[in-house]
N, C-alpha and C positions, 0 to 999 in steps of 0.2 A: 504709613501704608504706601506703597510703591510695588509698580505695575507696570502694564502698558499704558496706561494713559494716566502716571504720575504726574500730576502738575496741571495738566490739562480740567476746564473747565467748563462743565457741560449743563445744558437743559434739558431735562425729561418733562414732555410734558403729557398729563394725565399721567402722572408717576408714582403716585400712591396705591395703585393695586395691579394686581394680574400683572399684565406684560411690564407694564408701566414700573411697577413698583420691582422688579425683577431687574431691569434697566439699570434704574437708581444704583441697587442695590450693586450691583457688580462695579456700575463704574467706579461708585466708591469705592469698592475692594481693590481695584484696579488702580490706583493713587489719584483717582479724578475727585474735583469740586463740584458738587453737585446742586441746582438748582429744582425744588423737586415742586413742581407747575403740578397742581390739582383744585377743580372747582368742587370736588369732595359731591359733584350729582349721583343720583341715582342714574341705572345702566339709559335710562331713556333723557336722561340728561336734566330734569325738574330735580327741584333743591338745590343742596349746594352746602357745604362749610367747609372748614380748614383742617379740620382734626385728621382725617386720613393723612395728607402730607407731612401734617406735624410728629404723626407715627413714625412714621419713613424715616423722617429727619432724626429724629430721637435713636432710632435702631443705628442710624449712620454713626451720627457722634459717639454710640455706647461702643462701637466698633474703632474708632482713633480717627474716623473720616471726618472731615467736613463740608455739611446743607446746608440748605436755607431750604424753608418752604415758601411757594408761592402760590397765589388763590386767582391768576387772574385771568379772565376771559379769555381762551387762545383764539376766538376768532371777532373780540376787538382790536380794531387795528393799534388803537391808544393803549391797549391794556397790552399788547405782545409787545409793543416800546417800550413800553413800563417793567414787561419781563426782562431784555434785553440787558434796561439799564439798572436792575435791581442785580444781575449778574455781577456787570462793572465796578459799580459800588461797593459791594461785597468780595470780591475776589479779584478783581483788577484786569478782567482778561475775558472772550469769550470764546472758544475752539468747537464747540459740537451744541446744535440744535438736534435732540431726536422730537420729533412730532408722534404723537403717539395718541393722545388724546380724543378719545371717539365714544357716540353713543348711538342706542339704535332706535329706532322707530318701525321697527320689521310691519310689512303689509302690503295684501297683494294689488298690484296696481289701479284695478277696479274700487279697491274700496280705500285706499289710500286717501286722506286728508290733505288738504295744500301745506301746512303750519308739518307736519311729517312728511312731508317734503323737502322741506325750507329748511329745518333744524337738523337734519342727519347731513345734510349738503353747506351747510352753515358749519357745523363744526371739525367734520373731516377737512373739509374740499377748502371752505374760506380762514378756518383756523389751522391747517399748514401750511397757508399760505402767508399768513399775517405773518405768522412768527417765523417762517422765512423770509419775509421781507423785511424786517426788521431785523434779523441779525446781517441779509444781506448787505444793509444801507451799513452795517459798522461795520462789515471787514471794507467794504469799497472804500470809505471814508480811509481806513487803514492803507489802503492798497494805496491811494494817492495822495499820501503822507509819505510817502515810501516805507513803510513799513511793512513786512512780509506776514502771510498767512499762513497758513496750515490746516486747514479748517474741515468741519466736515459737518452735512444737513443728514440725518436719516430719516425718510418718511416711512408710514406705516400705509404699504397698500391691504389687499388682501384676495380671497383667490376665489373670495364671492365677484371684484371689482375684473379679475384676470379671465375665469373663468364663467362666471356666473350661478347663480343663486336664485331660484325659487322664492318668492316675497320679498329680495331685496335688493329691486331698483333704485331705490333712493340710498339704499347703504354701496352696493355697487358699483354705480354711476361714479358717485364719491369716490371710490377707490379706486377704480378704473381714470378716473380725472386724476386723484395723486401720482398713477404709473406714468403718466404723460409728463403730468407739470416736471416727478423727479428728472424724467430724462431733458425735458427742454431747461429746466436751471444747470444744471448739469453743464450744459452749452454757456450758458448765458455769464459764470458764474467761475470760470476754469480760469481766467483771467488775472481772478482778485485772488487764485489761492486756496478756492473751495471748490471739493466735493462735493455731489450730489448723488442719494442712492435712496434705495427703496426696499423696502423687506415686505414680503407679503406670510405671516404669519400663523399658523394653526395650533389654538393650547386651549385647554378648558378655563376659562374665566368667567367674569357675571355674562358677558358676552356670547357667552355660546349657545345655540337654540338647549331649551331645555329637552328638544326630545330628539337632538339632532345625534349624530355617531360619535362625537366626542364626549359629550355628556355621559352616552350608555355605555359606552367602552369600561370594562369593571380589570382593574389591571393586579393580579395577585399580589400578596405585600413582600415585599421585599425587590421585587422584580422594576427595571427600568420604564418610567412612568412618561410613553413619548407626547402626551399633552398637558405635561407638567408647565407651569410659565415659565418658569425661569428656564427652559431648553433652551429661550427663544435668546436673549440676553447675551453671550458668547457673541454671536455671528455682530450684532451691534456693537458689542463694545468693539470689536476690532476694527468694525469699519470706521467708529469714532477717532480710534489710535492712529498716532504718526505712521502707523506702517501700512496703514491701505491706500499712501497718496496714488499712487495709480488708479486705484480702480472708483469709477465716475458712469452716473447716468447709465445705471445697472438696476435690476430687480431682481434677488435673493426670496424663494421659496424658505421656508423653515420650519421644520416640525421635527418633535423629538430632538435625533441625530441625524436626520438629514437634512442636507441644502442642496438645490438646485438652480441654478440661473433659470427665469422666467426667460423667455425666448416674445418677445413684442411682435406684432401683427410682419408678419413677412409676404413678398410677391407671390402671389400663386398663379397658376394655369391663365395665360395670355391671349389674346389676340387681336390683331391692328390692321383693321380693315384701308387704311392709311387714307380715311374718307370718312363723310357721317354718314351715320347707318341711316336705317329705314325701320320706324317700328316696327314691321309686322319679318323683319329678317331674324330680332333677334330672339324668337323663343328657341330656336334648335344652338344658337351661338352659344347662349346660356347654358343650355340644358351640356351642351360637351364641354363646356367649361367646369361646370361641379361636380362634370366627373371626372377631369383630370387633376382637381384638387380633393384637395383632405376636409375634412368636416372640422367645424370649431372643437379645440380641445375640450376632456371634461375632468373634474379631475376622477 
């Protein structure tokens, strides 16, 4: 199997269904080695087993590729090392972290639990971090070896985290925290050899409200299916491949057939009294400030 990213050796993690397992799938296709990271939970992230990955893996090898499955906590810090060097082990080499792996705790902030707080912000926000940190520390180790990288992280934000969402603060937040973290590793990270980018996502999977616009969308047979998962897969696999080293500390819209660069918080309407104010000056300062800016985007 040979591709764009023949030879090259990747981790998907939450890679056994919807986006995740669509990921996998292509990069195999594409000549990659693939790592395919799932704790096999339920969408709200309770349970757990291996069978879903071992699927993936199974459909990989019936295809001429080669997986490995892995079951381990993306947001222990011990267990994404473990990911890391279960890569090495196996396949000698590590080139592309996609972070994908998320679940939800949807609920509106009033009635919102602390422990669903903790867990949707635990697994986005501390589990693409772990296992960027962790493959971080092996290309730097690389880098001051002198040995050269090529590397690439892709996070998964989303456009509840960009935009915002209705009941989900704590899935938002989360994502909104990945748009940040990708662009400042991005920085941090350009040194050793690696990319850093972020895709904010829209497909029907167990993730999708069930009574939300994607879900109801009934799309005739035969006709292009734009919240199908695997749309999403394409745009990933190429920023995984040798040929996106330019592009770094970006965030990629994607649904169906389109993409869009996410455009990050920019300067709006100004003014610099070149002194400190006085409180009671600035209610009209304000007031012609928000209207010579734009409203937050929606989508």
């Amino acid at each position: 199997m040979t591709g764009i990213c023949d030879g090259r050796v990747v981790i998907v993690t939450g890679g056994a269904r919807g986006i995740g397992r669509g990921h996998a799938a292509l990069f195999a296709r594409e000549g990659a080695k693939v790592v395919v990271n799932d704790w096999g939970a339920e969408v709200d992230g309770t349970g757990g087993s291996s069978g879903p990955a071992g699927e993936v893996v199974d459909e990989i090898r019936a295809h001429g590729g080669e997986a490995i499955a892995n079951g381990e906590d993306v947001a222990d810090w011990q267990g994404a090392q473990r990911m890391v060097q279960a890569a090495l082990e196996q396949f000698g080499r590590l080139d592309v972290v996609v972070n994908n792996a998320g679940i939800l705790r949807d609920r509106m902030l009033v009635n919102m639990q602390e422990n669903e707080w903790d867990e949707v912000i635990r697994v986005h926000l501390k589990g693409t971090a772990a296992v960027s940190h962790a493959a971080a520390a092996h290309w730097r180790e690389r880098s001051k070896a002198g040995e050269g990288n090529d590397a690439r992280i892709i996070n998964t934000s989303s456009g509840s985290g960009l935009f915002g969402n209705v009941g989900q603060s704590n899935y938002g937040a989360a994502k909104a925290g990945i748009a940040a973290f990708s662009i400042i590793t991005a920085m941090e990270l350009s040194r050793y050899g690696v990319t850093v980018n972020a895709i904010a996502p829209a497909a029907r999977t167990r993730m999708s409200p069930p009574s939300g616009r994607i879900r109801s969308v009934e799309i005739p047979e035969g006709q292009f299916d734009p919240y199908e998962p695997d749309n999403v897969a394409p745009l990933v696999v190429w920023l995984g491949s040798t040929e996106s080293s330019n592009v770094t500390g970006r965030v990629f819209s994607v649904v169906g057939g389109e993409i869009y660069v996410a455009e990050g918080w920019q300067p709006g309407a100004r003014v610099d009294k070149e002194q400190r104010w006085e409180p009671d000056e600035l209610g009209a300062v304000v007031t012609e400030l928000l209207a010579e800016s734009r409203g937050n985007t929606k989508l």
